[in-house]
C-alpha positions as CSV (number, residue, x, y, z in Angstrom):
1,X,-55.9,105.7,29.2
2,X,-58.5,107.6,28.8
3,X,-62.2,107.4,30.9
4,X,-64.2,105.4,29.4
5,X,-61.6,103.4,27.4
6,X,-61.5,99.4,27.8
7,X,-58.9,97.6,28.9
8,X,-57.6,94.8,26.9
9,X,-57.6,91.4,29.0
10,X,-57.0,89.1,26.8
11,X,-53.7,86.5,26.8
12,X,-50.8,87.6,24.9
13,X,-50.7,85.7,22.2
14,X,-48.5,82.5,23.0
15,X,-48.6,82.5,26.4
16,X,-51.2,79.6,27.9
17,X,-53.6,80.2,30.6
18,X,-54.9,77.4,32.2
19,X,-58.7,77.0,33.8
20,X,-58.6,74.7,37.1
21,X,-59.4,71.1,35.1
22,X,-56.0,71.6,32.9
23,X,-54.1,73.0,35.4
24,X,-54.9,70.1,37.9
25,X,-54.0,67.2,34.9
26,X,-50.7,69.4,34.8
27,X,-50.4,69.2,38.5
28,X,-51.2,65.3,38.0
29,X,-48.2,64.8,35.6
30,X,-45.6,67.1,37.1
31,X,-46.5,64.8,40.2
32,X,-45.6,61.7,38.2
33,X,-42.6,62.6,36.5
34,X,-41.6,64.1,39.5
35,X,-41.8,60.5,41.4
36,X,-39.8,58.8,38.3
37,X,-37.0,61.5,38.3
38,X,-36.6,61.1,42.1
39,X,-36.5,57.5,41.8
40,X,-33.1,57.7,39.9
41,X,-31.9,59.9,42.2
42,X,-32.3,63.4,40.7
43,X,-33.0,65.7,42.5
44,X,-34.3,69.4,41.8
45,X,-32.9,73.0,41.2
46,X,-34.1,76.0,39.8
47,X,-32.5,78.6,37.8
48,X,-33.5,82.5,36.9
49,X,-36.4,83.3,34.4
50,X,-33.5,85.5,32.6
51,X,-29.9,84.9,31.9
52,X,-27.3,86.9,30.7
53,X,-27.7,87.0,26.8
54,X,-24.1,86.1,25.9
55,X,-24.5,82.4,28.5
56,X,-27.6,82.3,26.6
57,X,-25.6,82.1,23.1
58,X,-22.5,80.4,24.7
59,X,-22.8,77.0,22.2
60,X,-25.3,77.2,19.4
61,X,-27.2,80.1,18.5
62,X,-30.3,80.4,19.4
63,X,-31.0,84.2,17.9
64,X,-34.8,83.6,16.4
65,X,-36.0,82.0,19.3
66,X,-34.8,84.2,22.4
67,X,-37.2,86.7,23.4
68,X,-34.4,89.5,24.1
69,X,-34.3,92.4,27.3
70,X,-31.9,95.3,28.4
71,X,-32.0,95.5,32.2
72,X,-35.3,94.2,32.6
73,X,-35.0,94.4,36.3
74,X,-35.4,98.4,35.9
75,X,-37.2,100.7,33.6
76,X,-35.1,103.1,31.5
77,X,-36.8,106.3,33.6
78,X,-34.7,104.9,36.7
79,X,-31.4,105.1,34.8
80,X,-29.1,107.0,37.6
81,X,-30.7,104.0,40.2
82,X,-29.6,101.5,37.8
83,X,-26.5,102.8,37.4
84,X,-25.8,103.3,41.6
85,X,-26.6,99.7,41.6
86,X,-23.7,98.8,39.4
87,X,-25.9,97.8,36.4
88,X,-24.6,99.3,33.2
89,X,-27.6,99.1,31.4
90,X,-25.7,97.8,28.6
91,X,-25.5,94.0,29.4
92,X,-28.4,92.2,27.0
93,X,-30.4,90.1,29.4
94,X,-32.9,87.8,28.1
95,X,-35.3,84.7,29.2
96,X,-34.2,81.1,29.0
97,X,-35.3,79.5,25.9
98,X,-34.4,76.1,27.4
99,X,-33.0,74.4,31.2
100,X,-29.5,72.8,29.3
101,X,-28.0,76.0,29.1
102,X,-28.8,77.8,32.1
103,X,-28.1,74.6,33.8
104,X,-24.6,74.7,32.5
105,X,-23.9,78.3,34.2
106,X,-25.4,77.2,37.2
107,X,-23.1,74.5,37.1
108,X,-20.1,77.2,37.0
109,X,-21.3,79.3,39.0
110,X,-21.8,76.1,42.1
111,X,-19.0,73.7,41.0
112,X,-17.5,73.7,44.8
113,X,-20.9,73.8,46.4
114,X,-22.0,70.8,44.0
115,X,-21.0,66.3,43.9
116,X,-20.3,65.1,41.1
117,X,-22.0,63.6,38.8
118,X,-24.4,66.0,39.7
119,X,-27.9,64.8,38.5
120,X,-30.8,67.3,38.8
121,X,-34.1,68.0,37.2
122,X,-35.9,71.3,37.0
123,X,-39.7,71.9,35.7
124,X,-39.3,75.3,35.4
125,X,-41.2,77.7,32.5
126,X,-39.1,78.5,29.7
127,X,-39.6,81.2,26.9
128,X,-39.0,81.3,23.2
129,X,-39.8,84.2,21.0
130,X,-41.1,82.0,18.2
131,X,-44.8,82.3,15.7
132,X,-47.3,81.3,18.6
133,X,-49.9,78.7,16.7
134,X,-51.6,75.8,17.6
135,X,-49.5,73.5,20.4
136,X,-46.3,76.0,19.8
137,X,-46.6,78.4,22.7
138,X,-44.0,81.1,24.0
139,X,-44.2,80.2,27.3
140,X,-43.9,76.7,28.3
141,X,-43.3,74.3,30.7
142,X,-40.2,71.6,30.3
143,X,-39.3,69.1,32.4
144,X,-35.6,68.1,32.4
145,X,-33.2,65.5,33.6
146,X,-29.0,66.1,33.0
147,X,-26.2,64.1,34.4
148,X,-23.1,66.3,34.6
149,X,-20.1,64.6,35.5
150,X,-16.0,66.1,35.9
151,X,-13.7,64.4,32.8
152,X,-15.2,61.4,32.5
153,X,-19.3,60.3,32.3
154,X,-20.2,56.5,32.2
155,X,-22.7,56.0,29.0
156,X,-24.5,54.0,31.3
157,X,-26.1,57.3,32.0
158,X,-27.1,57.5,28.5
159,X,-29.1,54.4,28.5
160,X,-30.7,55.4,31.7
161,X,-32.4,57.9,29.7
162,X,-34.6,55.6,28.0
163,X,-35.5,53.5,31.2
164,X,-37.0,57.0,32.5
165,X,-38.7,58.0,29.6
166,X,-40.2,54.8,29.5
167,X,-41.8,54.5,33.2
168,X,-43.0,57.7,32.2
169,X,-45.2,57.4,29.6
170,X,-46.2,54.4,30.8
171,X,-47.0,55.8,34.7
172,X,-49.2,58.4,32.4
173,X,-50.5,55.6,30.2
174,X,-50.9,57.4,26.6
175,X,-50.5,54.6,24.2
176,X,-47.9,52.9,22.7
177,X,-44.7,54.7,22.3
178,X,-41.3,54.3,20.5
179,X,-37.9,55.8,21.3
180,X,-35.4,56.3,18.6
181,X,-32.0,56.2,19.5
182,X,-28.8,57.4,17.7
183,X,-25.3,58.6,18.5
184,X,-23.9,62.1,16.2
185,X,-20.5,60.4,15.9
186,X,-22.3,57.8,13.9
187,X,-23.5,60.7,11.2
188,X,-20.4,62.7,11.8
189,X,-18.2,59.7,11.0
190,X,-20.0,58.7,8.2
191,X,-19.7,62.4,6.8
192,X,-16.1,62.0,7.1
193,X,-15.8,58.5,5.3
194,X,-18.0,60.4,2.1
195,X,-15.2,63.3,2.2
196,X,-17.1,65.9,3.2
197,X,-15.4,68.9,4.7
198,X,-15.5,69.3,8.5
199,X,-16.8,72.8,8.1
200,X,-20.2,71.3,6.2
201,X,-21.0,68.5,8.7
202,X,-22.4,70.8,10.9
203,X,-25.2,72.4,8.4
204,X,-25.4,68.4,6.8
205,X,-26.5,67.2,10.2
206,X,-29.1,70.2,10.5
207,X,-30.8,69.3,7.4
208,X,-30.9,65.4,7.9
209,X,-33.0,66.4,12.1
210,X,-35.2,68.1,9.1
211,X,-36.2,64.3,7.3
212,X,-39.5,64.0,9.3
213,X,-41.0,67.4,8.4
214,X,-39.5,68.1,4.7
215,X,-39.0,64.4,3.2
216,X,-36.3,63.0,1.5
217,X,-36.3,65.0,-1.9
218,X,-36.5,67.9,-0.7
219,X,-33.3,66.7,2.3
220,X,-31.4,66.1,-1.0
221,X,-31.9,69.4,-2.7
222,X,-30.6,71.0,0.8
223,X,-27.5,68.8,0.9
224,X,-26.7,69.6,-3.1
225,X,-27.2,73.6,-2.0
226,X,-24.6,73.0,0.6
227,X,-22.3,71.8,-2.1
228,X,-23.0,68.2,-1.4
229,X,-23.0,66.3,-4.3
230,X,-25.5,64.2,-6.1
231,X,-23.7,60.9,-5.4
232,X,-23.2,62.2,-1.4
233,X,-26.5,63.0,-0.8
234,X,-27.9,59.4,-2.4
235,X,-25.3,58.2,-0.2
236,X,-26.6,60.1,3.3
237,X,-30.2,59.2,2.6
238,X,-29.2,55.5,2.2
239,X,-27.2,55.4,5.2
240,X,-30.3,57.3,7.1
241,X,-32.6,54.7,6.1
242,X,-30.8,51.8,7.0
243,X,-33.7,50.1,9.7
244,X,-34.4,46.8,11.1
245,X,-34.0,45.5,14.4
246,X,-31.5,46.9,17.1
247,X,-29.1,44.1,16.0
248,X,-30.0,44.4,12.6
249,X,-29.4,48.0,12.3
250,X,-25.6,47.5,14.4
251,X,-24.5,44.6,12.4
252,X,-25.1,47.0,9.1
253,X,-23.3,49.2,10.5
254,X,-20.2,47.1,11.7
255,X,-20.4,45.9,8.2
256,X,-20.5,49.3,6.5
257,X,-17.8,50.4,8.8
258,X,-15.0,47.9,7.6
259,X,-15.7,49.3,4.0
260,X,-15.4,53.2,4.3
261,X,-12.8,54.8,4.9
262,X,-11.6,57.1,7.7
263,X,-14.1,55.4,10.0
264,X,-12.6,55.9,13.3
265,X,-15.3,58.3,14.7
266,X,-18.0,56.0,12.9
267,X,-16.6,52.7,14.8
268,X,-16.6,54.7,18.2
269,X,-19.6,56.1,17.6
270,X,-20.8,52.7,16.9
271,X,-19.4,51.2,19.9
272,X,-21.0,54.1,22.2
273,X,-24.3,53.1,20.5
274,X,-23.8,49.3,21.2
275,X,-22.8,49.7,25.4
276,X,-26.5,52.2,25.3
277,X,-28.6,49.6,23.6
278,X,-26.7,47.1,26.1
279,X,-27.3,49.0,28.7
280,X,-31.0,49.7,28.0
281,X,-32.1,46.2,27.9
282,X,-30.1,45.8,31.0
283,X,-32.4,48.1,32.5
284,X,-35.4,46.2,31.7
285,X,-36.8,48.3,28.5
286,X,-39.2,45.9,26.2
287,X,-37.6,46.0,23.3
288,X,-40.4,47.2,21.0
289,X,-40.3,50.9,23.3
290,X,-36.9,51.5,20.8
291,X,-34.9,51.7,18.2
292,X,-32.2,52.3,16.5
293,X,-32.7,55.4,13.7
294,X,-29.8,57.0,11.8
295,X,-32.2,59.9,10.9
296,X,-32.3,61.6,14.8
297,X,-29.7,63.9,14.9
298,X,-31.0,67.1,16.9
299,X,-30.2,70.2,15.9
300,X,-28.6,72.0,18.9
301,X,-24.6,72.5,18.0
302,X,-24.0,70.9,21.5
303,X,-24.9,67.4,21.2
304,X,-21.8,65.1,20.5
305,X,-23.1,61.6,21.4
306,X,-26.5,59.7,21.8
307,X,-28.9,61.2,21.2
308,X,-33.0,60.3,21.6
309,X,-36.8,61.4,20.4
310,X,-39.4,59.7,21.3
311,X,-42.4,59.5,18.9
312,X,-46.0,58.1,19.7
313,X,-47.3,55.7,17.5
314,X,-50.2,56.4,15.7
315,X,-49.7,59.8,16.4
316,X,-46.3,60.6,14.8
317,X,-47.4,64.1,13.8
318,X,-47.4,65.3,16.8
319,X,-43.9,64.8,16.5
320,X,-41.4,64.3,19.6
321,X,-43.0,64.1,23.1
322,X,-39.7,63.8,24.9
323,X,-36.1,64.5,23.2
324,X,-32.4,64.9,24.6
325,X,-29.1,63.6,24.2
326,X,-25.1,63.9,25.5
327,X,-23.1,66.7,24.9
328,X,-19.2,67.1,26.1
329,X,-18.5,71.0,26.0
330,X,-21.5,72.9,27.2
331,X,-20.1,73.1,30.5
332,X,-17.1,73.6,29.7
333,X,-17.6,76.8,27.8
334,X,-18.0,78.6,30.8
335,X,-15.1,76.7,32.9
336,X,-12.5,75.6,30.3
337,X,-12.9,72.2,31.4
338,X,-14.0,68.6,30.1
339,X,-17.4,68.2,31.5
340,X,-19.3,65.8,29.8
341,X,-23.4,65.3,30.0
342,X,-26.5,63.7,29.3
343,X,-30.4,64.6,29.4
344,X,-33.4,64.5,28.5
345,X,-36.5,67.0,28.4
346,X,-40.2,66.9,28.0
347,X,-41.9,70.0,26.8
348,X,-44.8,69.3,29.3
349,X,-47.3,72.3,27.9
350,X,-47.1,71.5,24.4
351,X,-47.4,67.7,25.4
352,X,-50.5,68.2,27.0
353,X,-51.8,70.6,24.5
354,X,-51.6,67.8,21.7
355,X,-52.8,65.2,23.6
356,X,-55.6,66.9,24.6
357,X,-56.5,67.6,21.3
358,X,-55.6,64.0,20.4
359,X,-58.0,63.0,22.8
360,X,-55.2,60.6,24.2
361,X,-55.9,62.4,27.7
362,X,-58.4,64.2,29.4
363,X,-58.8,66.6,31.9
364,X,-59.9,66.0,35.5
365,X,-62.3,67.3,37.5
366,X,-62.4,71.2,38.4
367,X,-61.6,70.7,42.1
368,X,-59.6,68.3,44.2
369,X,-62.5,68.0,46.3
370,X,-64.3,64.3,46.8
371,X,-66.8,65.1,48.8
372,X,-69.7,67.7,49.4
373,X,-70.9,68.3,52.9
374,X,-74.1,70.4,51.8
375,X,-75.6,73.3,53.8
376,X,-79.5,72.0,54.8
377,X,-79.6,74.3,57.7
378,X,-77.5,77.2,58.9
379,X,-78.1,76.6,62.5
380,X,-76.3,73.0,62.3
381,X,-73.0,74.8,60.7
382,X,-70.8,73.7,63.8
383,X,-72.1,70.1,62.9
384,X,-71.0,70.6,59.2
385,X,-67.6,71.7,59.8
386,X,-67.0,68.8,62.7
387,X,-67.4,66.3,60.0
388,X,-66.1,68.2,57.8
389,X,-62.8,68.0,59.5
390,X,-63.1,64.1,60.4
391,X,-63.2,63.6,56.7
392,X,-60.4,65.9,56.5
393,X,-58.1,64.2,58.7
394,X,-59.1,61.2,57.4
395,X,-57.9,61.7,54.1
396,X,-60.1,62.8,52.2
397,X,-60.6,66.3,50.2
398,X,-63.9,68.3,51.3
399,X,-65.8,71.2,50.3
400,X,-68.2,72.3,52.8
401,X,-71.4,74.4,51.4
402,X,-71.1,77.8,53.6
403,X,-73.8,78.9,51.2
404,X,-77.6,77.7,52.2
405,X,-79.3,77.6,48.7
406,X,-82.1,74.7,47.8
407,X,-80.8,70.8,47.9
408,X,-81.2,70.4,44.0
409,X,-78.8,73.2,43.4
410,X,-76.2,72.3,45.7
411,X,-76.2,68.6,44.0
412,X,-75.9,70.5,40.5
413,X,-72.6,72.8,42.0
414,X,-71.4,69.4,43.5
415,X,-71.5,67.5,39.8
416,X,-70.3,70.6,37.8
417,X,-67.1,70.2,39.5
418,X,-66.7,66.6,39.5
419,X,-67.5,65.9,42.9
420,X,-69.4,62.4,43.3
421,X,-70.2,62.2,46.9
422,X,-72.3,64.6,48.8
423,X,-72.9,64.3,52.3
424,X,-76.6,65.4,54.0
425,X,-77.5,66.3,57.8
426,X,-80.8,67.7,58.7
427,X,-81.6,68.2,62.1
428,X,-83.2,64.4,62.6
429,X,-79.9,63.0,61.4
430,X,-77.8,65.6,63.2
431,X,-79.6,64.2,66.3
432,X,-79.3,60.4,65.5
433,X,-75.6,61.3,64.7
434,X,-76.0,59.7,61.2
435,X,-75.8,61.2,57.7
436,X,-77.4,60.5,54.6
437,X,-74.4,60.0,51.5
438,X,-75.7,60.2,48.3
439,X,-73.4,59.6,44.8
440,X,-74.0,61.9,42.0
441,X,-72.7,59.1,39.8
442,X,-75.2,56.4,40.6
443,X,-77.6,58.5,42.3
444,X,-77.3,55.3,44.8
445,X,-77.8,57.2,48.5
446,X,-77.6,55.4,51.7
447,X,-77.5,56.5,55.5
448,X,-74.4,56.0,57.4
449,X,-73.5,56.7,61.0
450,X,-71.1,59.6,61.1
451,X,-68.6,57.8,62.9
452,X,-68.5,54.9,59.6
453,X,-68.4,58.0,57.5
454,X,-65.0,58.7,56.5
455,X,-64.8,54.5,56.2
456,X,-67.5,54.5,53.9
457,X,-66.5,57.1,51.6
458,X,-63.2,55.4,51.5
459,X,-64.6,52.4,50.3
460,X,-66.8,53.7,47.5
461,X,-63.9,55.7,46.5
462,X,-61.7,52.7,46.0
């Protein structure tokens, strides 16, 4: 570069940078999905920013969304180095576009050092190369939950899912909410019962996940280019729309079944959806936080079972705030064994990004801290940071003013960062060993005997 030359500081485009306010309402809901996870007994892992490209295409592929590396760990100008180290410079690396996968080689990579069914969550960054616009970034935060079990996982597990996602969103308290609830052997069955080929149920279950952002005509002209036919495709958007209540929607079902034929995959995945929805209101879910909807179907190749979105209400463009489902062969791609799961993930950056927007939350304030002790004069310093540290140790989060500047000012630095109380010792009060405790929010201030102070504050702050 040459002298003189500026540097450009900007962001890469797609990848979020966050000023104190929104990193600390981040901090705030990693905390409380955090406390829900763990109170299922998950409990946390973390795998590498980059994986070896060919785990990263193991079951479905993901080719427009990786953002793609050779050797990233060293530049091509160190080439004899790499190669001493027993890289071969020729294995594609690239980062994670998701934690299901990864989590799947970690799986094989641990399965003696792991117990089983091994439930963990991660809320690690993940990367996809995709168009960065508004709420789409490339870099993003997701917070997971998987149950991986040897052979055999209870669907119990499934309708867990939906009890978490719940106490979530309403520990965070951003409105009413509605998870829709469906099982792929339910569309893959009824595939089978129209006579469509095994080798087109794939691409017909990509292009009914599409219902919500294309619509229904335009769903049917995609089925018809797959060589659906007219009468098919009425037939899939009628089955889609079936709705009503949970009981409603299965005895349809159970109904349709006994007409169609070859409906063995349809009646079990039926039944699978029936011991979920069971199992859900066992857990306590209200009944109007789901639903039954033929219409979810995720598009990732390796979900085989239930499978969820969760939409809020009165905000359904911003589309899914929390998705998942159960898959039986992800695992076992990597270990050539049965090893069924189920999860769930919430793609925490974009979610706060829309609801920001939404105005459905708001940040908080700039600092942690509660309380100002302000700097009136620099000789009682010593006196500042002892009550400082009582406050401290009582609790409560403090900034003390190392700065002497005039009392008006240090009241303006205290508000700009959303501290309400600031605390005030001259020498008269240092002597009577009392304080003066004035809120920015009322403007209220009262004198209080340092010893009461760390009470008081508690109080007010309640």
């Amino acid at each position: 570069m040459a002298k003189g030359d500026k540097i450009n500081f900007s962001t890469p485009s797609g990848f979020p940078e966050f000023l104190p306010s929104e990193k600390r309402l981040e901090l705030h809901l990693l905390d409380i999905i955090r406390r829900v996870f763990e109170s299922y007994g998950f409990t946390p892992i973390e795998t590498p920013a980059v994986e070896r490209l060919e785990v990263l295409q193991a079951k479905g592929n993901q080719g427009d969304n990786i953002i793609y590396g050779i050797d990233p760990i060293l530049p091509p100008n160190r080439q004899a180095e790499r190669d001493r180290s027993g890289e071969t410079g020729s294995e594609a690396r690239a980062l994670k576009f998701d934690q299901t996968v990864p989590l799947a080689a970690y799986i094989a990579r641990h399965l003696n050092e792991l117990t089983f069914p091994f439930a963990r969550y991660q809320t690690d960054v993940v990367f996809r190369g995709e168009r960065a616009k508004d709420g789409r970034f490339r870099q993003f935060r997701q917070c997971d939950i998987d149950v991986v079990a040897r052979r055999e996982l209870s669907l119990l597990y499934d309708a867990q899912m939906p009890a978490i996602i719940t106490e979530i969103f309403e520990a965070i308290n951003i409105g009413d909410f509605l998870i829709r609830i469906n099982n792929r052997k339910v569309l893959t069955g009824f595939f089978k019962s129209l006579g469509i080929a095994e080798n087109q149920i794939k691409s017909c279950i990509g292009i009914v996940d599409t219902l919500e952002k294309i619509g229904e005509t335009k769903v049917k002209q995609d089925l018809e280019k797959e060589g659906i036919s007219a009468e098919q495709s009425q037939k899939v958007i009628e089955f889609i729309k079936i709705d009503g209540s949970v009981d409603d929607v299965l005895d349809k079902l159970k109904h349709l079944a006994q007409n169609l034929p070859e409906t063995e995959q349809l009646s079990l995945g039926i039944t699978e959806l029936e011991t979920v929805i069971t199992g859900v209101r066992n857990l306590g879910v209200v009944e109007n936080r789901f639903c039954i909807d033929l219409s979810i179907a995720r598009g990732l190749d390796y979900y085989t079972g239930t499978v969820y979105e969760t939409t809020l209400l009165g905000h359904e463009a911003l589309g899914s705030i929390c998705s998942g489902g159960r898959y039986e062969e992800l695992v076992g791609v990597f270990l050539g064994e049965k090893m069924p799961g189920v999860g769930i993930s919430i793609g925490l950056t974009r979610l706060i990004s829309r609801l920001l927007k939404a105005g459905i939350l708001s940040t908080l304030a700039a600092t942690p801290a509660q309380v100002m002790v302000v700097n009136m004069q620099e000789d009682l310093m010593p006196t500042y940071l002892k009550v400082s540290q009582h406050l401290r140790q009582a609790g409560i989060n403090v900034i003390t003013n190392f700065d002497k500047r005039p009392l008006g000012k240090q009241f303006q630095l205290a508000d700009k960062q959303g501290i309400q109380f600031c605390v005030i010792i001259g020498s008269e009060e240092a002597a009577a060993q009392k304080s003066s405790l004035k809120d920015l929010k009322t403007g209220e201030q009262v004198e209080v005997l340092l010893e009461n102070l760390a009470e008081e504050v508690r109080r007010r702050l309640t």
